[in-house]
C-alpha positions in Angstrom: -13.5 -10.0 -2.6 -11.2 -11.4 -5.3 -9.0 -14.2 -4.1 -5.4 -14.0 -4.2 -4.2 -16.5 -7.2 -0.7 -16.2 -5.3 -2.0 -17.5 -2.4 -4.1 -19.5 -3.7 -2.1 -21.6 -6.0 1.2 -20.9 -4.0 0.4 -21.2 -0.2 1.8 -18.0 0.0 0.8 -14.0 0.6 1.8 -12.3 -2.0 3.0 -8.6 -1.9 -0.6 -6.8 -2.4 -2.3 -9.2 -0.2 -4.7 -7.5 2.1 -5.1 -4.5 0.0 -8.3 -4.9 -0.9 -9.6 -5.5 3.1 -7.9 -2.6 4.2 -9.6 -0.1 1.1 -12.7 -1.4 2.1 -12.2 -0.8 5.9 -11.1 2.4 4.6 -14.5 3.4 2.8 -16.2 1.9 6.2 -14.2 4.5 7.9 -13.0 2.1 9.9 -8.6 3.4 9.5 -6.9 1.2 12.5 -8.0 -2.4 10.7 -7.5 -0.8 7.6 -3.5 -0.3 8.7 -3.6 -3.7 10.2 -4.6 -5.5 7.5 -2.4 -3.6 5.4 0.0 -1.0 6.2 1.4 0.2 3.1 -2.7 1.7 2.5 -1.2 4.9 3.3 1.4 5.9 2.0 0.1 4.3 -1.2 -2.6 6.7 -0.9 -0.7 9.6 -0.2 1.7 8.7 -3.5 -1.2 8.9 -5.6 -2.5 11.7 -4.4 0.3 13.2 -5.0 1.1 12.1 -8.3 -2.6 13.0 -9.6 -1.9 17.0 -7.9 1.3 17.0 -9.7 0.0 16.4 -13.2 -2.5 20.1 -12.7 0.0 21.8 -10.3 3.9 22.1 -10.2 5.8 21.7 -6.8 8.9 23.0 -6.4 11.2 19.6 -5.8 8.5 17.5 -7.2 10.9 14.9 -8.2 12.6 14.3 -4.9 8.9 14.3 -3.5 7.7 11.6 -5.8 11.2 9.6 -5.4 10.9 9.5 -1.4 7.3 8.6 -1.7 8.2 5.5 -3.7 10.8 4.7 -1.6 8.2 4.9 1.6 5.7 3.2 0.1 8.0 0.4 -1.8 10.1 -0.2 2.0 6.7 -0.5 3.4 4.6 -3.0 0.8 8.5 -5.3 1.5 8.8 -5.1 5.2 5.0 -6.1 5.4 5.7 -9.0 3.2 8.3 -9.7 4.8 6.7 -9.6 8.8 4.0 -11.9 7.3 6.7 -14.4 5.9 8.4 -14.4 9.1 5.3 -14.4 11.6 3.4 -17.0 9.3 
């Protein structure tokens, strides 16, 4: 694994720390320590999924689709930097 230079030269997590643990619990199929190490895996996932669909097939409200999925995924990555501030 790649070390984080955040944490590394900082002391502190930065906001894609984990990431990396939880993809490769993911391809272990192991999905309950991937979300603990990282919760925002998900809808991360999910977000690119989508965006890669949309580019070959057109949804009907794509935009408000992508827009909520940001906001998800953004409010997630922040409140898990934020519980690891405050627990650490």
């Amino acid at each position: 694994m790649l070390p984080c230079l955040t944490k590394k030269y900082l002391g502190f997590d930065c906001f894609g720390c984990g990431m990396q643990r939880a993809t490769a619990f993911l391809f272990k199929g192991d999905f309950v320590a991937a979300f603990k190490i990282y919760p925002a895996i998900y809808p991360l996932i999910l977000l690119l999924i989508f965006l890669f669909l949309n580019m070959f097939v057109s949804f009907r409200h794509s935009e408000r689709i992508k827009i909520i999925l940001i906001l998800v995924t953004i409010v997630t990555i922040v409140g898990n930097f934020i519980l690891k501030i405050i627990i650490n």
